[in-house]
GUNU-816678 format. One record per residue (C-alpha): residue in three letters; x, y, z. Coordinates in Angstrom, 3 decimals. Each point is the difference from the previous one (the first is absolute). Last residue first. Layout:
<atoms>
[atom "Ala",[X,Y,Z]] ...
</atoms>
This chain:
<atoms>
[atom "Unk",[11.516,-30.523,-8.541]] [atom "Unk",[-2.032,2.617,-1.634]] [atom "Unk",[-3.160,-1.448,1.871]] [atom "Unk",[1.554,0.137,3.487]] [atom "Unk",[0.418,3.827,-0.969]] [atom "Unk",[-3.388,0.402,-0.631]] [atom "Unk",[-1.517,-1.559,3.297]] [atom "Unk",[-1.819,3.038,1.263]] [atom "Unk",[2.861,2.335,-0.970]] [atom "Unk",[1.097,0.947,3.323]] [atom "Unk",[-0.316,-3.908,1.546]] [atom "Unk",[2.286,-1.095,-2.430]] [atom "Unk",[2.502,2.600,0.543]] [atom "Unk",[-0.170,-0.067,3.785]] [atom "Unk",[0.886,-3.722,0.102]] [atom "Unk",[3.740,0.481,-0.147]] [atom "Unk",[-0.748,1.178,3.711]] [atom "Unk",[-3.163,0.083,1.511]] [atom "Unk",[-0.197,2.087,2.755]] [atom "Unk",[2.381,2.066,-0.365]] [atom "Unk",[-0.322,0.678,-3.329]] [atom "Unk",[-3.389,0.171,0.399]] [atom "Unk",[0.275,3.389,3.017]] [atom "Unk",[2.915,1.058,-1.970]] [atom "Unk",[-2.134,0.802,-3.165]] [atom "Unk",[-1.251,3.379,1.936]] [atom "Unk",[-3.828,-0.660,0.944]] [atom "Unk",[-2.921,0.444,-1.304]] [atom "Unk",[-2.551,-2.974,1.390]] [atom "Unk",[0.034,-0.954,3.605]] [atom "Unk",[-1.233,-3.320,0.975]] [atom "Unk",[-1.302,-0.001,3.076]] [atom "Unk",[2.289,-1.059,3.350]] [atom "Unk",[3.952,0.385,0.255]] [atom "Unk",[2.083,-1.794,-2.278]] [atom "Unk",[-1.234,-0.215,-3.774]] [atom "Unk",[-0.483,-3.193,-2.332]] [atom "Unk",[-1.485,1.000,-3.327]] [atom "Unk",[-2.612,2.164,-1.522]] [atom "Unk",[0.114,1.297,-3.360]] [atom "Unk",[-0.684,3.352,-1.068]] [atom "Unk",[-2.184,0.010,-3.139]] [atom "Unk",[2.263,2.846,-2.428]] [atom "Unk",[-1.841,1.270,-2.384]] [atom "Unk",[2.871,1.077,-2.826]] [atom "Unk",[-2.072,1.579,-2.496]] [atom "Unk",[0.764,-0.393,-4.022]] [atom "Unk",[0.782,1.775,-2.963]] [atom "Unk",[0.375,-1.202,-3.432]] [atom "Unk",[2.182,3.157,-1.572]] [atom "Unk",[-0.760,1.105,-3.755]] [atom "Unk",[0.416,3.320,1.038]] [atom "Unk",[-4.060,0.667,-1.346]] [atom "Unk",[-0.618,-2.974,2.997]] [atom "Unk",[1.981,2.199,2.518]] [atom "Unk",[-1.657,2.929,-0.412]] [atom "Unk",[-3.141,-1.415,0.024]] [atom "Unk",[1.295,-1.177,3.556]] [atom "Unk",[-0.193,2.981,1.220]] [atom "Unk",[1.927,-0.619,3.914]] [atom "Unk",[-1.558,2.004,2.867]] [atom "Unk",[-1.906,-1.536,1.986]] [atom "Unk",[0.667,-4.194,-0.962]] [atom "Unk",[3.835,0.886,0.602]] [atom "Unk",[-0.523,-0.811,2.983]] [atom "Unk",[-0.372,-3.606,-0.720]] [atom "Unk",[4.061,0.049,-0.859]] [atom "Unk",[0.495,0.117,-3.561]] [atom "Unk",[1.267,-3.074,-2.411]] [atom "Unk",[0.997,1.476,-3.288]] [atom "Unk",[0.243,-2.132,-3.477]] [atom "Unk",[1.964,0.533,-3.048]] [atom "Unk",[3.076,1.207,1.074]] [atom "Unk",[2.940,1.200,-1.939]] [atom "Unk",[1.751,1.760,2.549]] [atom "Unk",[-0.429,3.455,-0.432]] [atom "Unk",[-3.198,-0.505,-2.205]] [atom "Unk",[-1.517,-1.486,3.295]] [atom "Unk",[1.839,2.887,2.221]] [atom "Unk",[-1.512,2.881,-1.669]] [atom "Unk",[-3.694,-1.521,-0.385]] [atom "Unk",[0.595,-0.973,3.781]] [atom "Unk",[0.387,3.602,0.736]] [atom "Unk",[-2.688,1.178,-2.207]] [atom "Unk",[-2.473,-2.123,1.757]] [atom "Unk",[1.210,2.157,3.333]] [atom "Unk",[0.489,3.505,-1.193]] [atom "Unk",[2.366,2.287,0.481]] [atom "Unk",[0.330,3.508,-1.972]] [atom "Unk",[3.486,0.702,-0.107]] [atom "Unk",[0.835,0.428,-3.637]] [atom "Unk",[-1.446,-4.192,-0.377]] [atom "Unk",[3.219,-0.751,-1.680]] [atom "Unk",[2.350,2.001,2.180]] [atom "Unk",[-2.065,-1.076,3.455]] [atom "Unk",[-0.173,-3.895,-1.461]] [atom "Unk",[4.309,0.610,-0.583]] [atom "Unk",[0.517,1.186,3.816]] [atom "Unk",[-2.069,-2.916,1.272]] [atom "Unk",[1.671,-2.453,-1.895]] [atom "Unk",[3.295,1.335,1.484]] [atom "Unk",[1.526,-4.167,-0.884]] [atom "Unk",[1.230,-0.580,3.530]] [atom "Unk",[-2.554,2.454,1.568]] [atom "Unk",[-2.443,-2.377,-1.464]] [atom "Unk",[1.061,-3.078,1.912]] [atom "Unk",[-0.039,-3.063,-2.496]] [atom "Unk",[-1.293,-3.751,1.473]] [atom "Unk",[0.304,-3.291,-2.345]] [atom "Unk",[-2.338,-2.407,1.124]] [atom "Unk",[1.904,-2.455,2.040]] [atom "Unk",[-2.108,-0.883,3.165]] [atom "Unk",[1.674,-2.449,2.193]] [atom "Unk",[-1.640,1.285,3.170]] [atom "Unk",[3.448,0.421,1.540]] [atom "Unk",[1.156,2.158,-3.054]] [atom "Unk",[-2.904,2.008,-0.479]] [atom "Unk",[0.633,0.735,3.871]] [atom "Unk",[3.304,1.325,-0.308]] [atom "Unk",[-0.338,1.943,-2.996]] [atom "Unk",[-3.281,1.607,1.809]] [atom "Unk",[2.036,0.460,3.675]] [atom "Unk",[3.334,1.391,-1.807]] [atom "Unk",[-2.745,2.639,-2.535]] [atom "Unk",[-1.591,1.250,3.417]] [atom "Unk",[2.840,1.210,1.914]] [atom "Unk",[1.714,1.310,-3.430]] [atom "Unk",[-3.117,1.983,-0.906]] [atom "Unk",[-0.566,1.199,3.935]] [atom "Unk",[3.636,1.577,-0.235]] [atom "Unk",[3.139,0.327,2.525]] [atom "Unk",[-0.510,-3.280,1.136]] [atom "Unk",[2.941,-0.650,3.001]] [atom "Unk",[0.247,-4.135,-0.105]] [atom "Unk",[-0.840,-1.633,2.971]] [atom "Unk",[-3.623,-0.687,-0.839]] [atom "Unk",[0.990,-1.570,-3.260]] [atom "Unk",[2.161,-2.104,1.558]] [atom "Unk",[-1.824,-1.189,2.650]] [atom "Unk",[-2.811,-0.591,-2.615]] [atom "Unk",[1.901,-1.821,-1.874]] [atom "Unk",[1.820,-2.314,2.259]] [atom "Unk",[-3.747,-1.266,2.170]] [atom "Unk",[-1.875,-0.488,-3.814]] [atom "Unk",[0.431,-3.804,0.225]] [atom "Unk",[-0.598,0.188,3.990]] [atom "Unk",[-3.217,1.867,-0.234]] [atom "Unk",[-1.509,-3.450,-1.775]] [atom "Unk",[-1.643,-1.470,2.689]] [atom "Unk",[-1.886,2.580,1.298]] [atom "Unk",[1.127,-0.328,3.984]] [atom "Unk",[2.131,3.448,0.396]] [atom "Unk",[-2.524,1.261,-2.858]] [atom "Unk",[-1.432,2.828,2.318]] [atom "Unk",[3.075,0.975,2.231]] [atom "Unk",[2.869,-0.261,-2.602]] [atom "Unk",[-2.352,2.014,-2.432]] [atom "Unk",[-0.631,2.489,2.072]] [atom "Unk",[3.711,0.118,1.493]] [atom "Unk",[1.238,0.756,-3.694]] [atom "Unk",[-2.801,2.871,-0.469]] [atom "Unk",[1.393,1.289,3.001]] [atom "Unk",[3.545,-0.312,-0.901]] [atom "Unk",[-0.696,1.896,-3.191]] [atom "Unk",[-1.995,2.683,1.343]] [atom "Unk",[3.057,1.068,2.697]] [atom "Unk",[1.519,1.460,-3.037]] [atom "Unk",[-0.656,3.311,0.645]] [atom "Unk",[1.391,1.933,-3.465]] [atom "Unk",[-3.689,0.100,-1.652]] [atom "Unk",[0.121,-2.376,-3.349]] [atom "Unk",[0.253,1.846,-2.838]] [atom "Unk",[-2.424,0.527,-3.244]] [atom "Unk",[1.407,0.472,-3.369]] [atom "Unk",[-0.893,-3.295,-1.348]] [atom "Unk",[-3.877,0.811,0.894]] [atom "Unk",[0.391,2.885,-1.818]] [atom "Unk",[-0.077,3.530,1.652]] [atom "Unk",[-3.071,2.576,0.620]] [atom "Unk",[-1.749,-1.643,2.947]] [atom "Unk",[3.136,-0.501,1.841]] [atom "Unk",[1.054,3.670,0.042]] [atom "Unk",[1.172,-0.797,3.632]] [atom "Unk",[-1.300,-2.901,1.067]] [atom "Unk",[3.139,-1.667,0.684]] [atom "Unk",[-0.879,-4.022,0.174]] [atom "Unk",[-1.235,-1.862,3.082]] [atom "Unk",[0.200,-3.932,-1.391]] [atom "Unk",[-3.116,-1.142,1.454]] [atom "Unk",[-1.623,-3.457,1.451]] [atom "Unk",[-3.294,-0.612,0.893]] [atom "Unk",[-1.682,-2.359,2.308]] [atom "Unk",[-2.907,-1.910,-0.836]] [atom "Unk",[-1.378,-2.194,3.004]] [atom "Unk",[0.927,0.050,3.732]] [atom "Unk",[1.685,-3.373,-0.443]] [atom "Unk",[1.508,1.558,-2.834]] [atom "Unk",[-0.229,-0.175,-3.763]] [atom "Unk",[2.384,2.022,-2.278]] [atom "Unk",[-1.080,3.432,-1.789]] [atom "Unk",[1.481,2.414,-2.803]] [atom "Unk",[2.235,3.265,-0.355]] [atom "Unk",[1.950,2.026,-2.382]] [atom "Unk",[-1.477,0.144,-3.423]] [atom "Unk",[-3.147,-1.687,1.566]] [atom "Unk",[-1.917,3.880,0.495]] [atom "Unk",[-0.197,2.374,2.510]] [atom "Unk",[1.916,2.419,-2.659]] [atom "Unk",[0.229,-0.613,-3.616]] [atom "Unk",[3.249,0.552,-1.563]] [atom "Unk",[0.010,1.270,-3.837]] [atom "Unk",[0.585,-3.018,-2.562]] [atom "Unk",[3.470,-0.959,-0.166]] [atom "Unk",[0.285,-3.127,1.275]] [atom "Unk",[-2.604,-1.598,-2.232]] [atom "Unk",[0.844,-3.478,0.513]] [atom "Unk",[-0.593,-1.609,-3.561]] [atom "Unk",[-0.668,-3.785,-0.306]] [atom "Unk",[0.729,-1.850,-3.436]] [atom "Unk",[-1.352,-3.307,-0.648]] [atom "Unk",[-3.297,0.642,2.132]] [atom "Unk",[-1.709,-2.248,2.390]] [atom "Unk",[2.564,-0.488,2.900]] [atom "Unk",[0.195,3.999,-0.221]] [atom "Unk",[-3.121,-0.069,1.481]] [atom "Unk",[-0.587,-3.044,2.039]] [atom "Unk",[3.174,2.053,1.957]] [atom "Unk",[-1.851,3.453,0.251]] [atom "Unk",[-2.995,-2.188,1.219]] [atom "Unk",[1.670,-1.892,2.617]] [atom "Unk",[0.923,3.938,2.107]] [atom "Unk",[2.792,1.514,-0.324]] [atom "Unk",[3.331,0.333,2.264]] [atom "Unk",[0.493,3.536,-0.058]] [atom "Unk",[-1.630,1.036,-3.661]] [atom "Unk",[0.766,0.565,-3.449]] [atom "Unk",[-2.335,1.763,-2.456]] [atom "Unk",[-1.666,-2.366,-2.537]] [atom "Unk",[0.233,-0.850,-3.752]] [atom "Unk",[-1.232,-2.823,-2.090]] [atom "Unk",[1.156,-1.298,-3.081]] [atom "Unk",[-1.014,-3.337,-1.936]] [atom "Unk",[1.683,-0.924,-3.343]] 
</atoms>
């Protein structure tokens, strides 16, 4: 079996996707500590004025010290229907806004109280439009955090981490973001008996409003634009070749 493990994000990016399209079982580590100015709460759509970012304002307040499953969204609310006009605005003619049109009305008009919940409704919801059925666990659901910082007596570290959660659940094999090329020991990894392997993800280009081709962006800017091709064109073709 195949594992791989990331932290959640606000509407992520193709690679985060490819990712979990590639293992069997897919961990989103909710309960890692928050990072700020990072993807756990915001990401980019294209524009006719080019990238344009979108952010969920969260309480900052002791951010930096709490899990990401911990953190809450700031009480204004006027971010959601700004975020909601965005999209409205820049994919009013991408032919495929329509099919997402109820959800994201929905999910905009709803009062979040955390970032975790936010972010887990948009991922569910999107695995399930792109058709991709590898089976998904949230770590705060099963405390893996909590038991890797009783095991390892509190002192973290990152191979050791996916040592923990291979013999956890029975997994041979580990697929690792291309990050993880700076700080991972993968000698560690071979003596653990674990075949380990880097997910370099080539972005694919595809048809985009606006100008240039603009690599990066949240997974709404294909899905939009593409429909119930997005899957296809997000794995380079391997999904056409499962069918």
């Amino acid at each position: 079996m195949k594992l791989a493990a990331l932290q959640p994000g606000y509407f992520p990016w193709l690679g985060f996707f490819d990712q979990i399209y590639h293992a069997d079982l897919f961990i989103i580590y909710d309960d890692l500590q928050y990072t700020r100015k990072d993807w756990r709460n915001r990401n980019r759509i294209k524009t006719s004025h080019g990238p344009m970012w979108l952010t969920v304002p969260v309480v900052s307040k002791g951010a930096h010290r709490k899990r990401i499953c911990d953190i809450a969204i700031a009480p204004d609310r006027r971010w959601a229907a700004r975020h909601w006009q965005a999209l409205k605005t820049n994919y009013a003619k991408a032919p495929f806004l329509s099919q997402h049109a109820y959800f994201l009305k929905d999910l905009y008009g709803r009062p979040w109280r955390y970032l975790s919940r936010l972010n887990r409704e948009i991922i569910d919801y999107c695995l399930d439009r792109l058709s991709i059925r590898t089976e998904v666990l949230y770590a705060s659901d099963h405390c893996l955090e909590q038991d890797y910082l009783r095991q390892c007596e509190g002192k973290t570290d990152a191979t050791q981490r996916i040592v923990f959660l291979c013999n956890r659940f029975g997994a041979k094999s580990f697929l690792e973001g291309a990050s993880g090329k700076k700080y991972i020991k993968e000698r560690v990894l071979k003596d653990a008996g674990i075949d380990f392997q880097y997910h370099d993800y080539p972005h694919p280009r595809y048809r985009q409003r606006f100008g240039p081709f603009i690599p990066y962006l949240s997974i709404v800017d294909l899905m939009f634009n593409h429909g119930d091709e997005s899957l296809n064109i997000l794995t380079h073709g391997a999904a056409g070749k499962r069918e």
